[in-house]
C-alpha positions as CSV (number, residue, x, y, z in Angstrom):
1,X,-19.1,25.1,-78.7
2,X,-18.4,22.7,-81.3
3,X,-17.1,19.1,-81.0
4,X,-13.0,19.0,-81.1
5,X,-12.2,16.9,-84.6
6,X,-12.9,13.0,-83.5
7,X,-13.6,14.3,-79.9
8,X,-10.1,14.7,-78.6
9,X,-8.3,17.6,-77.3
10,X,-4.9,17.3,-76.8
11,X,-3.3,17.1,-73.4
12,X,-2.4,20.3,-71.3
13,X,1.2,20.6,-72.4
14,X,1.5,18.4,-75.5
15,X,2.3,18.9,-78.6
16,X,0.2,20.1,-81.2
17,X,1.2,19.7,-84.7
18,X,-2.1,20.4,-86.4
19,X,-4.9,23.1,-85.9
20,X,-8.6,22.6,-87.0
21,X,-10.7,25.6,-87.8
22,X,-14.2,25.6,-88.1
23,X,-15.9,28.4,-90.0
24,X,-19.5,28.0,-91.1
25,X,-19.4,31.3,-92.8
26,X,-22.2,31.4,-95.6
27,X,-23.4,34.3,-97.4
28,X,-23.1,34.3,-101.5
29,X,-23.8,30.4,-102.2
30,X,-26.3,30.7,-104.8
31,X,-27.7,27.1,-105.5
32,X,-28.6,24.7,-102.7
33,X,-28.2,26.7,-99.0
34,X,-26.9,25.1,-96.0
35,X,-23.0,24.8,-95.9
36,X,-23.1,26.9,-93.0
37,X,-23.8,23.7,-91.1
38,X,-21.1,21.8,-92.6
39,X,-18.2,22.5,-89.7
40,X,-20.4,21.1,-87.5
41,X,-21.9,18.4,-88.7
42,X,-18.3,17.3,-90.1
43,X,-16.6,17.6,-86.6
44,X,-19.9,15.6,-85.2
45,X,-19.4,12.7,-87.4
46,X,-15.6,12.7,-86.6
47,X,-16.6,11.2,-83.1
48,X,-17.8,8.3,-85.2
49,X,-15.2,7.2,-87.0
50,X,-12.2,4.9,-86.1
51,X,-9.5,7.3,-85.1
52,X,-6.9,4.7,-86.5
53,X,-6.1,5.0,-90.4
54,X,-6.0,1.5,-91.3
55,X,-3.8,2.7,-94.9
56,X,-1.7,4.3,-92.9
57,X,-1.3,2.7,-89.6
58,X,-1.5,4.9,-87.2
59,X,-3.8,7.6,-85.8
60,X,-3.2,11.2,-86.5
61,X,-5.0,12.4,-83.1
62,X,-1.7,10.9,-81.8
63,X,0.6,13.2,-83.4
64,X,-1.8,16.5,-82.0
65,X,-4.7,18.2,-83.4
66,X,-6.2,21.1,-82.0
67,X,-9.6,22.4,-83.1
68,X,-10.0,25.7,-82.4
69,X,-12.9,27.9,-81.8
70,X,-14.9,29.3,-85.0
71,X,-14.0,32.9,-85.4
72,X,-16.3,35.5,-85.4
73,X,-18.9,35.2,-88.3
74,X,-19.9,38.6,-90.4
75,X,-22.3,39.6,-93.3
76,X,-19.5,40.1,-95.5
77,X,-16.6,37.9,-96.8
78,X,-14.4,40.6,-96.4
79,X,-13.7,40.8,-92.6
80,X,-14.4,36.9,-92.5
81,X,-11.5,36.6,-94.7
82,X,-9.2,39.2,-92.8
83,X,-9.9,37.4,-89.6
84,X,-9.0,34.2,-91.3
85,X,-6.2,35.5,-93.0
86,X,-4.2,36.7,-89.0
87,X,-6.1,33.2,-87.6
88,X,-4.0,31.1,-89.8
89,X,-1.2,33.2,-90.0
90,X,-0.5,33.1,-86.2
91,X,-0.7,28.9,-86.6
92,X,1.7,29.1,-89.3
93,X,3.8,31.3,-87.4
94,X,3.5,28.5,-84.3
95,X,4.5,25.7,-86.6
96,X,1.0,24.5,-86.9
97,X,-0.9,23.1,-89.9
98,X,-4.0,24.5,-90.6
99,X,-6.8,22.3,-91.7
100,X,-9.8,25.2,-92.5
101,X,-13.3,23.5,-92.5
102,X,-16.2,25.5,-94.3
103,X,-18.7,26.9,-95.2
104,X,-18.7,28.7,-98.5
105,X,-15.1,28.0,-100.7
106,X,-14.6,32.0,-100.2
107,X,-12.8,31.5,-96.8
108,X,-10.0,29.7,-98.7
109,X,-9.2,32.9,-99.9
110,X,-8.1,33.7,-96.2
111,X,-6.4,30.4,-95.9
112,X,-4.4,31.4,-99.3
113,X,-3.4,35.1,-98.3
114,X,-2.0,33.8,-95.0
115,X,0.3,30.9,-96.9
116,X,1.3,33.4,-99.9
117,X,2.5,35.7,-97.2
118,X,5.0,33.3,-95.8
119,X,6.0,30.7,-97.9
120,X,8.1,31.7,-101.1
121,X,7.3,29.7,-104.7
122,X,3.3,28.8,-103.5
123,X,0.9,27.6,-105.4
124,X,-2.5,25.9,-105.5
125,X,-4.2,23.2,-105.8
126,X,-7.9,23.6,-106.5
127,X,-10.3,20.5,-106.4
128,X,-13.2,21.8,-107.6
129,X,-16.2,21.0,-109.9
130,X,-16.5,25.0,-111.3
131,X,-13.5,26.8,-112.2
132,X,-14.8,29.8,-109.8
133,X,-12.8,31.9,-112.1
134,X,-15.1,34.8,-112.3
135,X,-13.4,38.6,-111.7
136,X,-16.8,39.2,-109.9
137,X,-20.0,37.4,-109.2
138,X,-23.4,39.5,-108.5
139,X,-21.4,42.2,-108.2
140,X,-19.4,40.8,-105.5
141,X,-15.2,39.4,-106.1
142,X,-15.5,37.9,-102.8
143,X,-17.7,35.4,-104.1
144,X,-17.6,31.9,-103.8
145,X,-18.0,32.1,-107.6
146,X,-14.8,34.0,-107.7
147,X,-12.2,32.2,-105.2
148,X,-10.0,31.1,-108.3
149,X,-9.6,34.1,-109.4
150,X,-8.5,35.5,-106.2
151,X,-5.8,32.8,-105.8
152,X,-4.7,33.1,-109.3
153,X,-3.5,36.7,-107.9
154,X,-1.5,34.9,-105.1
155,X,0.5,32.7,-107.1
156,X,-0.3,29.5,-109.8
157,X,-3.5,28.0,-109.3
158,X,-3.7,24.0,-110.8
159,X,-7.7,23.4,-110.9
160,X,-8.8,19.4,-111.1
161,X,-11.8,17.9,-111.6
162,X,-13.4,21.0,-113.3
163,X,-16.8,20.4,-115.3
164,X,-18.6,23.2,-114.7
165,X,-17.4,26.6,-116.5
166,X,-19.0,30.1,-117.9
167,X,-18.7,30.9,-121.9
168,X,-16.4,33.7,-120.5
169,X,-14.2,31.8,-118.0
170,X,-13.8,29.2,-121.0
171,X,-12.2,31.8,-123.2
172,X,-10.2,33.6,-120.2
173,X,-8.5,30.3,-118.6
174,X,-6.3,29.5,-121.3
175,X,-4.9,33.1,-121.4
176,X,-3.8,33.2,-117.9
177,X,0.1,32.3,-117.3
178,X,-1.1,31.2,-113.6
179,X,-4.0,28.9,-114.4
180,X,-3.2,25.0,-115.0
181,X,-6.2,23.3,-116.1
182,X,-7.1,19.6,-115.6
183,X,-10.9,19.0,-116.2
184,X,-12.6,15.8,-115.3
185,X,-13.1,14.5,-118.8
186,X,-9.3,14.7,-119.1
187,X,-8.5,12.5,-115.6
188,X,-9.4,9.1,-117.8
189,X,-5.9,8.5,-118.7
190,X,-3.8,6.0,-115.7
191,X,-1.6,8.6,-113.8
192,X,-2.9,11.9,-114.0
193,X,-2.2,12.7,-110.4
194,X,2.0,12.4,-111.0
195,X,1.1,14.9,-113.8
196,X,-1.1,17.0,-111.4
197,X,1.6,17.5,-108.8
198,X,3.8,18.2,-111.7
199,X,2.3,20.9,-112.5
200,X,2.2,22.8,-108.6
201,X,5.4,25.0,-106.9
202,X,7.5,23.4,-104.1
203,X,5.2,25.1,-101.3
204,X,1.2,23.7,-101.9
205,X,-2.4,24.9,-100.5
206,X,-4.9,22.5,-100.9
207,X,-8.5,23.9,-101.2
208,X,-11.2,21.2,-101.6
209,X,-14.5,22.2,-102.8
210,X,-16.5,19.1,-102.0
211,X,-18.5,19.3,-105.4
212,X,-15.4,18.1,-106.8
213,X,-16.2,14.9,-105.9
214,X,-18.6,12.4,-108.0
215,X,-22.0,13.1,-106.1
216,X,-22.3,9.0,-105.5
217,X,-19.3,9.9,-103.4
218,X,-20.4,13.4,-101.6
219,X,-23.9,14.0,-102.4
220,X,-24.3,16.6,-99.9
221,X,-22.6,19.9,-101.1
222,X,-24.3,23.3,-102.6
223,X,-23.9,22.9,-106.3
224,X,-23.4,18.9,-107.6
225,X,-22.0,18.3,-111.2
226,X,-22.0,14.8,-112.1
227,X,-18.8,13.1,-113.4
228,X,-16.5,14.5,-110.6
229,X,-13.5,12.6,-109.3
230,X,-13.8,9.1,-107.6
231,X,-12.8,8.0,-103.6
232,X,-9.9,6.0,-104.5
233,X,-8.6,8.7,-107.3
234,X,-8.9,11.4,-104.5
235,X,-6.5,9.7,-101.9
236,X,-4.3,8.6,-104.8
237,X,-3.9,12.5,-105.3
238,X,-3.5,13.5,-102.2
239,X,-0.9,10.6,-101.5
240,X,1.0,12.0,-104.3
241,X,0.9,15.5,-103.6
242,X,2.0,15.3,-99.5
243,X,4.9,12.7,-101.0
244,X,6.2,15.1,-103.3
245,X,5.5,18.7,-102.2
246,X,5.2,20.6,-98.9
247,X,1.7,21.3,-98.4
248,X,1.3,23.8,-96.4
249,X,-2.1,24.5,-95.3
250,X,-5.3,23.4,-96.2
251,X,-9.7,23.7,-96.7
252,X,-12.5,21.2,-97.0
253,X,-15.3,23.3,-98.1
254,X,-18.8,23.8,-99.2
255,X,-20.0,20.9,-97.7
256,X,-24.1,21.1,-97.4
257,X,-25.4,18.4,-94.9
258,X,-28.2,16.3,-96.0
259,X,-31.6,15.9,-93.6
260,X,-31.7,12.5,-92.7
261,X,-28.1,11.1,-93.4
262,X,-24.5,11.4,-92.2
263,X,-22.8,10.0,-95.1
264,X,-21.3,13.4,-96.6
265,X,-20.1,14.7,-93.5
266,X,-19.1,11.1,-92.7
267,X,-16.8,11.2,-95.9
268,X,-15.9,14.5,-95.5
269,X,-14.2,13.7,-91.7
270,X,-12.1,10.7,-93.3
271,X,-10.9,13.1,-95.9
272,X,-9.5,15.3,-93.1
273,X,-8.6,12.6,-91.0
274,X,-6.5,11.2,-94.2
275,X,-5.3,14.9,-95.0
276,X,-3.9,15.2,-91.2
277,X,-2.4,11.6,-91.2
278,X,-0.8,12.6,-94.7
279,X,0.9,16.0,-93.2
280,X,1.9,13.8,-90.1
281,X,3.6,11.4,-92.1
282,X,5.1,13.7,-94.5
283,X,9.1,15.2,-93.9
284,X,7.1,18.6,-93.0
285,X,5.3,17.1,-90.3
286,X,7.7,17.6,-87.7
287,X,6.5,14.0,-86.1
288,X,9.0,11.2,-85.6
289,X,6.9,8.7,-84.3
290,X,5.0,8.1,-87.2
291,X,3.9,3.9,-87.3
C-alpha cells in the first residue's frame, strides 16, 4: 500500500476531480536502474510538502484527488500498457483527470491510447531529454527508447527540451508530418512556450520524462543530459499550456530516486501538485471554487 498523494484521501462521498496512479513498472531502462521506486518515493515526499500552492492560492487536495492503487505489474510492457490503457480509460470515462506516476516513460504509451481513443484533434506534448523516436529498441517497440514513436502513431507529437538523439532519429524526425521539434538549444529565445502550445491540437497529453529537466533541477532520473529545461521555464510552460488548451491527461516519469536525498522526488511531487492545481484551475476542471 502506497501513500495517497500528500497523504489525503478524499472524504467518503466527495467529489473527486483528479485520479493519481502509481505504476513503478520497470523493465527496458538501459542506463541508470531504479525508476521502479519512483511512485513511491514521489507519493512519500508529497506528505512533506505544503499542500497550499502559494502561485496559485489554493490547495488542489481541496478540489479532490484520488490515488489509486498501482495495477498489476508484468515482465512485459505490453499487458502493463493494456491494463493502463482500460485503467485510465474508465477515469476518463468518470470525468476524472488522470495524473500517471512512473516508472519507465513506456507506460505513457497507455496513458496516450486511452486519450486518443476518446478525445478528437489530440496531440502531445513530450518533455523529454531523448527524442525516444526509435521504431524499436533491442528488438523491443515497447521500449522506453521508443515511446515517441508510438505516440507519433496516435496523433502529433510536439517534443521539448530534446538534446539527446540517434544519427538515424536525426535524419527521420524532420520527415515525419506528426513530429514538431523544439530542442533545448533552441528554447534560448524569450517566449518559446506561446510558440510551444502553438504548435499542439485543441485536446493535450502531457508526458514528462524527468530527464527533461536540467540535472541541477532533477538529478535523480535514469539517463541525465545536461542543458535541459530550467524550474521557472517548466511552470511557465505548463501555465501556458493548461491556459490555452484542454489537457487531458497526464505522466511524470522516469524518475530514479537518489540514496541519501529527497530532493528529486521532492521536485517531482511539486510538479504534480502544480499540474493538479493547473487542471483545477483550468475551464476543464469542472471546479468552481477555485481561490
Amino acid at each position: 500500500m502506497m501513500f495517497p498523494f500528500g497523504g489525503i484521501t478524499p472524504a467518503e462521498g466527495a467529489p473527486v476531480r483528479i485520479a493519481v496512479i502509481p505504476c513503478g513498472f520497470e523493465v527496458s531502462t538501459t542506463f541508470h536502474q531504479g525508476t521502479r521506486f519512483g511512485p513511491r518515493r514521489l507519493l512519500e515526499a508529497s506528505t512533506e510538502i505544503e499542500l497550499f500552492d502559494l502561485e496559485l492560492g489554493f490547495s488542489p487536495w481541496d478540489g479532490g484527488i484520488l490515488t489509486l492503487e498501482e495495477p498489476p505489474l508484468m515482465d512485459a510492457a505490453g499487458p502493463v500498457i493494456e491494463s493502463l490503457e482500460r485503467l485510465i480509460g474508465d477515469q476518463l470515462d468518470a470525468g476524472r483527470f488522470p495524473l500517471l506516476l512512473g516508472g519507465e516513460h513506456t507506460i505513457a504509451v497507455g496513458g496516450g491510447r486511452a486519450v486518443a481513443a476518446r478525445f478528437p484533434e489530440v496531440g502531445f506534448l513530450q518533455i523529454d531529454a531523448h527524442s525516444d523516436y526509435r521504431a524499436s529498441y533491442h528488438g523491443n517497440p515497447l521500449n522506453h527508447a521508443c515511446v515517441g514513436r508510438r505516440l507519433s502513431e496516435l496523433g502529433p507529437v510536439v517534443m521539448v527540451g530534446i538534446r539527446s538523439v540517434s544519427e538515424e532519429e536525426w535524419r527521420e524526425l524532420p520527415a515525419d508530418p506528426q513530429i514538431a521539434l523544439f530542442p533545448a538549444h533552441a528554447l534560448r529565445t524569450p517566449g518559446w512556450q506561446e510558440q510551444v502550445v502553438e504548435a499542439l491540437p485543441p485536446n493535450v497529453y502531457l508526458t514528462l520524462d524527468l530527464d527533461g529537466l536540467d540535472p541541477s533541477v532533477v538529478p535523480g532520473v535514469g539517463t541525465p543530459e545536461p542543458g535541459g529545461i530550467g524550474w521557472n521555464d517548466l511552470l511557465t510552460v505548463l501555465h501556458v499550456l493548461f491556459e490555452k488548451r484542454q489537457v487531458v491527461g497526464a505522466d511524470i516519469c522516469e524518475l530514479r530516486p537518489e540514496p541519501g536525498t529527497p530532493r528529486s522526488e521532492s521536485v517531482a511531487a511539486r510538479i504534480a501538485q502544480r499540474i493538479c492545481g493547473l487542471h483545477l484551475r483550468s475551464p476543464h476542471g469542472r471546479w468552481e471554487d477555485v481561490g
